[in-house]
C-alpha positions, 0 to 999 in steps of 0.5 A: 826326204823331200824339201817339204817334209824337210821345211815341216820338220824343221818347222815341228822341231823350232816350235817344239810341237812334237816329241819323240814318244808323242801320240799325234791324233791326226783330224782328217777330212778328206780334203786335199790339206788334211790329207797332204798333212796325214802324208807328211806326217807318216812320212816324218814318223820314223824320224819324230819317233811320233805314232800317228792315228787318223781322226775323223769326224762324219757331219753327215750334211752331205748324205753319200758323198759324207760316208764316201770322205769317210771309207776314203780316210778309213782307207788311208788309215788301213792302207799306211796302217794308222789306227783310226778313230771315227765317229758322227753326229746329229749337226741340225740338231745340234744347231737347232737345240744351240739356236746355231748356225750349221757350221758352228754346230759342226764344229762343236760336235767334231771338238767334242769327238776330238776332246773326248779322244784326248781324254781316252787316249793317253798322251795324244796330241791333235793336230788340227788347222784352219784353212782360209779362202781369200775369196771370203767363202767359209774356212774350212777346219783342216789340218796343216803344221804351217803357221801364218804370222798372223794367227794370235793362236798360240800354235799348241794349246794343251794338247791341240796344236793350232796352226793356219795356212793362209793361201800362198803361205810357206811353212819356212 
């Protein structure tokens, strides 16, 4: 196994994120973070005894290259035989009606997805995370199982594992 699939298990096992038997919806987008992490995760499924599905949410703020980071995490799901659910939405819309940013809408809309997942789907967890741009551009929500010290975010809530990976972060 490699050493960082090594470091993310021992990370999962310390802070009891996952259990043997656990249904683990991973939110991809398509970015190299979310991907890395789907990665790590179907390379530690066997050893988690965890069954992993793909989640992903289409904005459509970005016309084809949105539908393109869509085929590309159906792809992923298909190619590693991983379930996959996805799904989209109306986010200037849904900015409009919540007198909203667009960023702010999106992230409602894809929570929304997510939750209504959780609740259809017996048992599963999300793994979601935050990625942020030193350079004070927009954080992205991505996933990750690497948890800054910083971060007052509990790193499971319910059923949604939190976590926020700082640039230059380990996951020791």
């Amino acid at each position: 196994m490699a050493e960082l699939a090594q470091r993310v298990l021992g990370c999962i096992r310390r802070q009891d994120l996952l259990r043997a038997g656990d249904r683990v919806g991973i939110a991809v987008s398509g970015g190299i973070d979310s991907v890395a992490l789907l990665r790590l995760l179907i390379d530690l499924r066997q050893e988690l005894g965890i069954v992993l599905s793909v989640v992903h949410f289409n904005h459509k703020l970005r016309g084809e290259e949105s539908d393109g980071d869509e085929e590309f995490v159906a792809e992923l799901a298909r190619k590693h035989e991983v379930e996959f659910y996805c799904a989209s939405g109306d986010v200037t819309q849904r900015a409009a009606e919540e007198h909203s940013g667009v960023e702010a809408a999106a992230r409602e809309l894809r929570y929304d997805f997510f939750h209504s997942l959780l609740g259809s789907v017996e048992g599963e967890t999300e793994a979601e995370a935050e990625t942020s741009d030193t350079s004070g551009a927009k954080a992205q929500t991505l996933e990750s199982l690497n948890r800054s010290a910083e971060s007052a975010a509990p790193p499971k809530i319910g059923f949604v594992l939190r976590t926020q990976l700082q640039p230059g972060s380990s996951v020791a």
